[in-house]
C-alpha positions as CSV (number, residue, x, y, z in Angstrom):
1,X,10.0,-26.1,-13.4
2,X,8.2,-23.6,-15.0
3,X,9.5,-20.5,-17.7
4,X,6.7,-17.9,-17.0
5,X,7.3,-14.9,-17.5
6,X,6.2,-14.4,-13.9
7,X,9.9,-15.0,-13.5
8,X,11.5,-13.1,-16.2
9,X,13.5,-10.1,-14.9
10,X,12.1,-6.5,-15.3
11,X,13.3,-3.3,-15.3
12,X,11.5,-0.7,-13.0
13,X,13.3,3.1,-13.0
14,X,16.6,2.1,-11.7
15,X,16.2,-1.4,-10.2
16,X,16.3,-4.5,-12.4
17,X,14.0,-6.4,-10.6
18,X,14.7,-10.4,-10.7
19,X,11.2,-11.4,-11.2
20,X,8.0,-10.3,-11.4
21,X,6.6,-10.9,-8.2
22,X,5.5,-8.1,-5.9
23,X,5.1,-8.3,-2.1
24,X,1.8,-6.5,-1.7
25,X,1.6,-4.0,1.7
26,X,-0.1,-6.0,4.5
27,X,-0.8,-4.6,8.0
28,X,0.8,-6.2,10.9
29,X,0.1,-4.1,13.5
30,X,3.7,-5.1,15.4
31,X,5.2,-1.8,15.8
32,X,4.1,-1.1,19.4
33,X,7.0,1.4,20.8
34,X,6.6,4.8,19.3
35,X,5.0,3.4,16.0
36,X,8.5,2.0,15.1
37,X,9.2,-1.4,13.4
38,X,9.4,-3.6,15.2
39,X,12.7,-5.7,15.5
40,X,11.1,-8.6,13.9
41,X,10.1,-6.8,10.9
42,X,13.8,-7.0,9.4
43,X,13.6,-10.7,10.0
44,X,9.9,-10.8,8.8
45,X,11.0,-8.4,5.3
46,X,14.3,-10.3,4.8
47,X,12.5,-13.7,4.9
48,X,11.0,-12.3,1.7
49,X,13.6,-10.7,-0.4
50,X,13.4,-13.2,-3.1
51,X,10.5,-10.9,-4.0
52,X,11.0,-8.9,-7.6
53,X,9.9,-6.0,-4.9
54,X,8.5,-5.6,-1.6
55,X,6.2,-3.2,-0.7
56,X,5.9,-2.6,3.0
57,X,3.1,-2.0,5.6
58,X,1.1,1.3,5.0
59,X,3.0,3.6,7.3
60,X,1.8,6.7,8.4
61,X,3.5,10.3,7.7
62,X,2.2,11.7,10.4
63,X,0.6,11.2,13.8
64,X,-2.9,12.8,12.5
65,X,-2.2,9.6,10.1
66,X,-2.6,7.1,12.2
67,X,-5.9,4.9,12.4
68,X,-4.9,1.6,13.5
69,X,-2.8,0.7,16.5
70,X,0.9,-0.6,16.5
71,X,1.4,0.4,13.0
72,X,4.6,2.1,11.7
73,X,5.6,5.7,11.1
74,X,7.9,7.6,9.2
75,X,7.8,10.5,10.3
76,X,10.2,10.5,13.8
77,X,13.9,10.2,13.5
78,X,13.2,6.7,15.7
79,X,11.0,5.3,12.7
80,X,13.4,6.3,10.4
81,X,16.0,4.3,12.6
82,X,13.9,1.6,13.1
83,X,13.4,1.3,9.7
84,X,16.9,1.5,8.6
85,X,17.6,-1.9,10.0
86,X,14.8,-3.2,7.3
87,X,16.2,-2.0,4.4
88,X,19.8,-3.0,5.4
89,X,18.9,-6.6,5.8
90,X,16.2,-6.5,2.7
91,X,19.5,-5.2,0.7
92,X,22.1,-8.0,2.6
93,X,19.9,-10.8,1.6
94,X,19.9,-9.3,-2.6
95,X,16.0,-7.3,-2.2
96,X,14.5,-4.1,-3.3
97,X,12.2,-2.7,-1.0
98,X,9.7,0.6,-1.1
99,X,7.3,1.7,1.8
100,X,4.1,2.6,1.4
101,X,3.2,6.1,2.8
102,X,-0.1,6.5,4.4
103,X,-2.6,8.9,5.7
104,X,-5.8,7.3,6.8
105,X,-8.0,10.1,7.0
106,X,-11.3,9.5,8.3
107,X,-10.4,6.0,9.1
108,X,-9.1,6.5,12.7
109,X,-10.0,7.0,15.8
110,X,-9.9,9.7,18.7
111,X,-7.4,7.8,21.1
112,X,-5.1,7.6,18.0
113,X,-5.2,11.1,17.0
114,X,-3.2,13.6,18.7
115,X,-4.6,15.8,21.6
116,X,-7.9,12.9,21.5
117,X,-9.1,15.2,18.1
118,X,-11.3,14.0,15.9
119,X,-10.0,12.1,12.7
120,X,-9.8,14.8,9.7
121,X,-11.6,13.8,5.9
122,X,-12.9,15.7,3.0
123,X,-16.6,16.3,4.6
124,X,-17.7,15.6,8.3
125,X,-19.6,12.0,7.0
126,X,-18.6,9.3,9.4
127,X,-17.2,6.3,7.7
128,X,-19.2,2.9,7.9
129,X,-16.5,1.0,9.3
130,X,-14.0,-0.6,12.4
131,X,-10.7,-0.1,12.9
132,X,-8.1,-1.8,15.3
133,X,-7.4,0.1,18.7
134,X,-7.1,-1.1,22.3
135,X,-6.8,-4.6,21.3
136,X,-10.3,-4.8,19.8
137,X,-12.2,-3.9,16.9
138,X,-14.4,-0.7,17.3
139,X,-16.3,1.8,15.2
140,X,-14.4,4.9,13.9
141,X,-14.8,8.2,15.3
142,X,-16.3,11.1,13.2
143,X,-14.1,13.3,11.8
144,X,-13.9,16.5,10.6
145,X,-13.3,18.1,7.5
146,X,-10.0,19.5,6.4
147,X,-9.3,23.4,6.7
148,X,-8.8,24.4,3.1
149,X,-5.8,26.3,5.3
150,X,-4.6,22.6,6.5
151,X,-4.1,20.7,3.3
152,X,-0.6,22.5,2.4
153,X,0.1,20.9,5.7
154,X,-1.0,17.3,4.2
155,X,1.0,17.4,1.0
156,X,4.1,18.0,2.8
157,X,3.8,15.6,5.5
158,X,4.2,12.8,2.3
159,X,6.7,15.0,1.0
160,X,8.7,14.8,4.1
161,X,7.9,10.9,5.0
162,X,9.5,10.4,1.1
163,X,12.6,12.0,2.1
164,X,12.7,10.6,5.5
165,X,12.3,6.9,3.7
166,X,15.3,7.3,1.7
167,X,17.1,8.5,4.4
168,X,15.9,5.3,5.4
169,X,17.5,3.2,2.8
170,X,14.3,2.7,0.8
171,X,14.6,2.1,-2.8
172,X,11.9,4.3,-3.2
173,X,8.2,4.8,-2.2
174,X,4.5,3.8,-3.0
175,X,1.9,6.5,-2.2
176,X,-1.6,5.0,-0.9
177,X,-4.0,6.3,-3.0
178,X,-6.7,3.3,-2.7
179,X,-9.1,1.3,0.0
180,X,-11.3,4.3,1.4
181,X,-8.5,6.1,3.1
182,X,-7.3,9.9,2.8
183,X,-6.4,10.4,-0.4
184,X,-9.3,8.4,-1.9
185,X,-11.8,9.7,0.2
186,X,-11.2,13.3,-1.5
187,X,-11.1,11.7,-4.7
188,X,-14.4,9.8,-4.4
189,X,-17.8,11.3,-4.5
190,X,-19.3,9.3,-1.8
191,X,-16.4,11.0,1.1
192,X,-16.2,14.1,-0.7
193,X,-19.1,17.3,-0.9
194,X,-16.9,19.5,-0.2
195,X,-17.8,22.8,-2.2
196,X,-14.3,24.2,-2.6
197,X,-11.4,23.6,-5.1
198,X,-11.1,20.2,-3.6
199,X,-14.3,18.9,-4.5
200,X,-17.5,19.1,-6.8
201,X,-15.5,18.0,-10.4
202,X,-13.5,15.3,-11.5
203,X,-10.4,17.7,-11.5
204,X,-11.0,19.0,-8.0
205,X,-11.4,16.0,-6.3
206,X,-8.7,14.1,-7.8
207,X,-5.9,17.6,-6.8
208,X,-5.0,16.4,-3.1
209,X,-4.1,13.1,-4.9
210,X,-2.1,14.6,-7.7
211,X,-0.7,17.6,-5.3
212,X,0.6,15.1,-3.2
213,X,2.2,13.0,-6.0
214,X,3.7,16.0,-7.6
215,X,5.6,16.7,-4.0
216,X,6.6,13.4,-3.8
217,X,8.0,13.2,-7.2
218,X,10.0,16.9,-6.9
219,X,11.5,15.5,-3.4
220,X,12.7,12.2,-4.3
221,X,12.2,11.6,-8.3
222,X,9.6,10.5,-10.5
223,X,11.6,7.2,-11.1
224,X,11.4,6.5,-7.1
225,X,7.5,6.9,-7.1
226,X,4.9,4.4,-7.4
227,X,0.9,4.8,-6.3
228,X,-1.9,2.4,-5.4
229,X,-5.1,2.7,-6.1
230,X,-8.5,0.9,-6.1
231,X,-10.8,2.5,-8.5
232,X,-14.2,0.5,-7.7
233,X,-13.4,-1.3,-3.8
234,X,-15.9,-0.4,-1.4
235,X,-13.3,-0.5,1.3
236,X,-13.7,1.6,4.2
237,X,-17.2,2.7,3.3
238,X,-16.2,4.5,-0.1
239,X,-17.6,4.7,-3.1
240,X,-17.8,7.1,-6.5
241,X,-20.8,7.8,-8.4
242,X,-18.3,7.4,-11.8
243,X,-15.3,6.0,-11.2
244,X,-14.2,5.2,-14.7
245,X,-13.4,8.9,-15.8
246,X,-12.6,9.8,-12.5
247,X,-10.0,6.9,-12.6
248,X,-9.0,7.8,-16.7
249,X,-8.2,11.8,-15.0
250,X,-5.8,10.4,-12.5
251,X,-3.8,8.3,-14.6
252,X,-3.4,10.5,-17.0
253,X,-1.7,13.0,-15.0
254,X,0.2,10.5,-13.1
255,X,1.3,9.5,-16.7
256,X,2.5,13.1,-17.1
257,X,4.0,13.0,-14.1
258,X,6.4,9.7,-14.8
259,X,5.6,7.6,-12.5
260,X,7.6,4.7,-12.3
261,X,4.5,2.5,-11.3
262,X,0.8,2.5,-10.6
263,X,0.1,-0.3,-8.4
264,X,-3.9,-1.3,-8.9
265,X,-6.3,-3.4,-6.9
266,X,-9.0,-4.7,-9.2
267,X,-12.5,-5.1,-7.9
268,X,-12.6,-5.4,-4.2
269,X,-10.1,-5.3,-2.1
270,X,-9.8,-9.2,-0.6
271,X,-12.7,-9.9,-2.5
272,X,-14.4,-10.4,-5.6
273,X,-12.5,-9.0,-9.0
274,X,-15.9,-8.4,-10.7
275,X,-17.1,-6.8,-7.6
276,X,-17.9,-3.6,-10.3
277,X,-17.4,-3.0,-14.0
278,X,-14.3,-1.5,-14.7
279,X,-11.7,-1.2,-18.1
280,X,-8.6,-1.5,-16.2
281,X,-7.1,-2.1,-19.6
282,X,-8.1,2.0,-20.1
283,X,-5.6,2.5,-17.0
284,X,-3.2,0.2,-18.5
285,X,-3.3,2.2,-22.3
286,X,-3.2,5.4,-20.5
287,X,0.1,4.7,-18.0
288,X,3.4,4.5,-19.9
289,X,4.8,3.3,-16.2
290,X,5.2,-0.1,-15.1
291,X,1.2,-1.6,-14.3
292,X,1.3,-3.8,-10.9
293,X,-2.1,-5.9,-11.0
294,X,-3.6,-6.9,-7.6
295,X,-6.3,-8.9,-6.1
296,X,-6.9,-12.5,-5.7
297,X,-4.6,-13.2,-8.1
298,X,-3.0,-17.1,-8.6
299,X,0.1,-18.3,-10.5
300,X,-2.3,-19.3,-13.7
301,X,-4.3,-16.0,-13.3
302,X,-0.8,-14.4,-13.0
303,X,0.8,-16.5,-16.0
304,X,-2.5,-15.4,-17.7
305,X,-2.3,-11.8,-17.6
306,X,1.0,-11.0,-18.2
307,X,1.1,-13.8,-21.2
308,X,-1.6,-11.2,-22.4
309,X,0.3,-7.9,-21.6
310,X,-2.5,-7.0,-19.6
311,X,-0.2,-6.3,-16.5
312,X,3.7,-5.8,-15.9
313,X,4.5,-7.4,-12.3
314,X,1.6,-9.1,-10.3
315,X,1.3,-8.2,-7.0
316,X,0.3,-10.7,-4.0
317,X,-0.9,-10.3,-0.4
318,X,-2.2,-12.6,1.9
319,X,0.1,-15.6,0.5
320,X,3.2,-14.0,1.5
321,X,2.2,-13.8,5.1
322,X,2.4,-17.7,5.2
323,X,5.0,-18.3,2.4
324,X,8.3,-16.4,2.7
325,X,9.7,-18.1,-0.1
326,X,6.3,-17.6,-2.5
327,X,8.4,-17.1,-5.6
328,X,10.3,-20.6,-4.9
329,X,6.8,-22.3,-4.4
330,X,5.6,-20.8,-7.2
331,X,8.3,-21.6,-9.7
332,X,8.1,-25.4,-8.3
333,X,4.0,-25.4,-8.1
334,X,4.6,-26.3,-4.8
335,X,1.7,-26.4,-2.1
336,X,1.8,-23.0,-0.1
337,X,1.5,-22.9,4.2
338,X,-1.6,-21.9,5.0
339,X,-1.7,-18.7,6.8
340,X,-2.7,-18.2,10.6
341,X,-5.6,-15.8,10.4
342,X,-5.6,-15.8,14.5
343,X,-1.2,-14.2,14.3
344,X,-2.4,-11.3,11.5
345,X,-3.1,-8.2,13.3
346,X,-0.5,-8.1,16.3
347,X,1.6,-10.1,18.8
348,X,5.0,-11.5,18.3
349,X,7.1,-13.8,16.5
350,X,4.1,-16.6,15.6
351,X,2.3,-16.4,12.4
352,X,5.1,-13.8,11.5
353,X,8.4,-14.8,11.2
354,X,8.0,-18.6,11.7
355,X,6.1,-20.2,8.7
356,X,8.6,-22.8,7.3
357,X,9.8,-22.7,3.4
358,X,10.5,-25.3,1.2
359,X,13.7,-26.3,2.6
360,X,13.0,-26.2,6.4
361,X,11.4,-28.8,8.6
362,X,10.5,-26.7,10.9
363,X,6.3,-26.2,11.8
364,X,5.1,-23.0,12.7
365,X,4.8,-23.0,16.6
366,X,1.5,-24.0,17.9
């Protein structure tokens, strides 16, 4: 049995959270009516309520949004339904839960976007990448960049999909700043030449990010509000000439702003942490706010970090699609399921809701 502090208690706004294990967001793509949840999902988010906190699937706040197919909304009165049933069984079984918002920006495709239009994005640069539609993996359609007139229109779409979440019974929200989509696009160099307030300087590219967070804050409360981000990943064919000071700017406002988290992914996303140099210990310094670390990260890399200070709660991904009861396996340093690669992106109940825990004999089904 182990006393890490990976298993202390911590206080985060108004939820004391039991440990300090977070449920990173990971795409399912299972929501295939209306881009609501699908009925599994309560199963598949109570399973994992022994989390300190779980964060859920990116979900988008509105159809423009959407780049991936069969992923969740929150913007229709039916997600918000849909999603009620989450949170009710999350909060039954003793959880915390937020949802991340999402916009994906130039990450999309036309037969996801509404009227077949093309995705919308800082500047008209087509993004090196796939995404998931029609069952297959295909490149991303070129988009078009945002109307200065249009991005009023963007901030309150979050603004709304916050309120709509805690009319959904979410304990509050995570913003998705990070991995190459909307928000990050505008705030990184490489995505962004626009010539107008929104781009050029540090401070004008990092605004949608901040204008956004500001609206979320003012609807639902700054203690309600977390944000990812990913200063250095090259996810989604993004990238910053600087990211450091760029990174520095952001954090201090959403300091000023009270935040009750920033949520970061260190290095690249799913892959190496040294992927770039980076003083994530700046951000840390900078962000009175509860710091989430993410990325590859292991019990003795967890134990390691927060033994240091270096981090608050630790945040992990792919393990909990395999290992409901992570913080039980953990706690025991017992072996964890492998995960069915095959069951990630869509389909049913298999390689979702059926990996055994500890106590179970029952073997996922073949």
């Amino acid at each position: 049995m182990s006393s890490a502090k990976l298993f202390d208690s911590y206080k985060l706004g108004p939820l004391t959270l039991p440990n300090r294990v977070v449920m990173a967001p990971l795409t399912r793509n299972r929501a295939l009516e209306g881009q609501v949840p699908n009925p599994l999902a309560a199963e598949y988010y109570g399973q994992r309520a022994s989390a300190g906190l779980l964060i859920t699937e990116a979900s988008q706040v509105s159809q423009q949004g959407q780049g991936y197919q069969d992923t969740p909304g929150i913007f229709s009165p039916a997600q918000v339904a849909g999603w009620r049933k989450v949170t009710d069984e999350v909060h039954k079984r003793g959880g915390r839960i937020f949802i991340q918002l999402w916009h994906v920006g130039r990450i999309s495709h036309t037969d996801l976007q509404p009227g077949h239009g093309a995705p919308v994005a800082p500047s008209a640069i087509p993004a090196k990448t796939k995404t998931f539609v029609g069952g297959k993996f295909t490149d991303v359609s070129a988009p078009r960049a945002l109307e200065l007139s249009e991005i009023p229109g963007i901030v309150d779409s979050f603004r709304k999909a916050a309120a709509n979440a805690i009319a959904a019974g979410f304990d509050g929200v995570e913003i998705h700043g990070a991995n190459g989509y909307l928000l990050d696009q505008f705030a990184k160099d490489g995505a962004n030449k626009r010539t107008d307030a929104y781009g050029g300087s540090i401070e004008n590219r990092a605004k949608l990010m901040l204008e956004v967070t500001e609206a979320v804050v003012k609807e639902i409360g700054a203690e309600r509000t977390g944000i990812r981000i990913s200063p250095v990943t090259p996810a989604n064919d993004v990238s910053d000439s600087n990211p450091q000071p760029l990174f520095d700017h952001i954090v201090d406002k959403l300091n000023a702003l009270k935040l009750v988290y920033i949520h970061v992914i260190e290095g690249s996303t799913g892959g190496p942490r040294d992927y770039a140099p980076f003083d994530y210990a700046s951000l840390r310094k900078r962000f009175k706010g509860a710091y989430i670390a993410n990325n590859a990260y292991t019990y003795d890399l967890a134990t390691e970090v927060l033994a240091a200070d270096a981090a608050d709660l630790i945040a992990f991904g792919k393990p909990y699609i395999s290992n409901p009861d992570l913080v039980e396996r953990l706690k025991k340093g017992a072996p964890l399921n492998e995960p069915d690669k095959a069951t990630f992106y869509g389909g049913g109940a298999k390689g979702y809701t059926d990996y055994p825990t500890l106590g179970s004999a029952v073997e996922p089904a073949e």
